[in-house]
C-alpha positions in Angstrom: -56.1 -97.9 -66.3 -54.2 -95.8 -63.5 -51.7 -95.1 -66.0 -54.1 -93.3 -68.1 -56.0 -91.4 -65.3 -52.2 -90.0 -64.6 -51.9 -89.3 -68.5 -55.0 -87.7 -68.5 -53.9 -85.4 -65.6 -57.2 -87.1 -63.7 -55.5 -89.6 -61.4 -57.8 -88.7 -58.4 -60.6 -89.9 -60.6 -59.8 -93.4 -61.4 -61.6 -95.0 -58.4 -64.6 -92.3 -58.7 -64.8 -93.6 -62.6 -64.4 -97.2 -62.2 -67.3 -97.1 -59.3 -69.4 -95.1 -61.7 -69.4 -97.3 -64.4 -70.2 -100.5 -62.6 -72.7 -98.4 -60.5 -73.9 -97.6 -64.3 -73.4 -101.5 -66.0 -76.0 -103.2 -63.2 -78.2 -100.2 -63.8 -78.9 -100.9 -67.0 -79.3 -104.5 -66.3 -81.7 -103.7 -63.6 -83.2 -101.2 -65.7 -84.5 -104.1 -68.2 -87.1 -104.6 -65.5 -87.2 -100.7 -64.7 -87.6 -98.2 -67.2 -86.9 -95.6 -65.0 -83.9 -97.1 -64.0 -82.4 -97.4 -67.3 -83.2 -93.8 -67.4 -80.9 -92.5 -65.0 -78.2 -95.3 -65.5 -78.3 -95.0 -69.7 -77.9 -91.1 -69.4 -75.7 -91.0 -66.7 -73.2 -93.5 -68.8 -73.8 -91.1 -71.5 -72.6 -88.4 -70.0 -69.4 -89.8 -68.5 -68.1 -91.5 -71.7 -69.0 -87.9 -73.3 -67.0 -86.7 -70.2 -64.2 -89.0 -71.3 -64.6 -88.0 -75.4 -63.4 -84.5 -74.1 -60.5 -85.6 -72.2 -59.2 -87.4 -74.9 -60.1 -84.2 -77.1 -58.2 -82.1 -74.9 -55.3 -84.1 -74.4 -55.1 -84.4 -78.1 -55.5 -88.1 -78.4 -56.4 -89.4 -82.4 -59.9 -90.8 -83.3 -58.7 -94.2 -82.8 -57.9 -93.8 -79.1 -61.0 -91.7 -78.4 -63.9 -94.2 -80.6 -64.2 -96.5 -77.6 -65.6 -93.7 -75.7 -67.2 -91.8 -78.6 -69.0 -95.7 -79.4 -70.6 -95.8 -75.7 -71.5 -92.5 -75.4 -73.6 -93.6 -78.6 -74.9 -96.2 -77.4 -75.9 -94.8 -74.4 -77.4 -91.9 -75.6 -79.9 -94.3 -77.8 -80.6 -96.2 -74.8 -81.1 -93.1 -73.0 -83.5 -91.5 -76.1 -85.6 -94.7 -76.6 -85.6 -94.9 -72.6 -87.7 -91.6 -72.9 -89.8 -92.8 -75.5 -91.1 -95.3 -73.7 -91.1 -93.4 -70.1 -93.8 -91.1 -71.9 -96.0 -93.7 -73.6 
């Protein structure tokens, strides 16, 4: 992974992103007992892997390097949305 934080021109970031998405991982597990914990942790994930689809769109990377990131984002973004739904009810 350091490799590809130096590709990316983002080597500073590595640690910062690694801590983030673990930070994010046991959120959402917490956040099955939590709602508004899966909140925060479902859109925060979002945003970083759409963070990550725009690195790999700026660096010019093809569709089949960038779908990892472009899959979570997804699914994150769903969690996130139904996350709302039920924050509201």
């Amino acid at each position: 992974m350091k490799s590809e934080f130096i590709r990316f021109g983002l080597g500073k970031f590595g640690n910062l992103t690694a801590i983030l998405e673990i930070v994010g991982a046991i959120g959402l597990l917490v956040g099955l007992f939590h709602n508004s914990i899966l909140l925060i942790s479902s859109g925060g994930l979002a945003l970083l892997m759409f963070l990550g689809v725009g690195v790999r769109l700026k660096i010019k990377d093809g569709l089949l390097a960038s779908s990892p990131a472009l899959f979570y984002c997804g699914l994150n973004l769903y969690i996130f949305i139904e996350s709302i739904k039920i924050f509201l009810d």
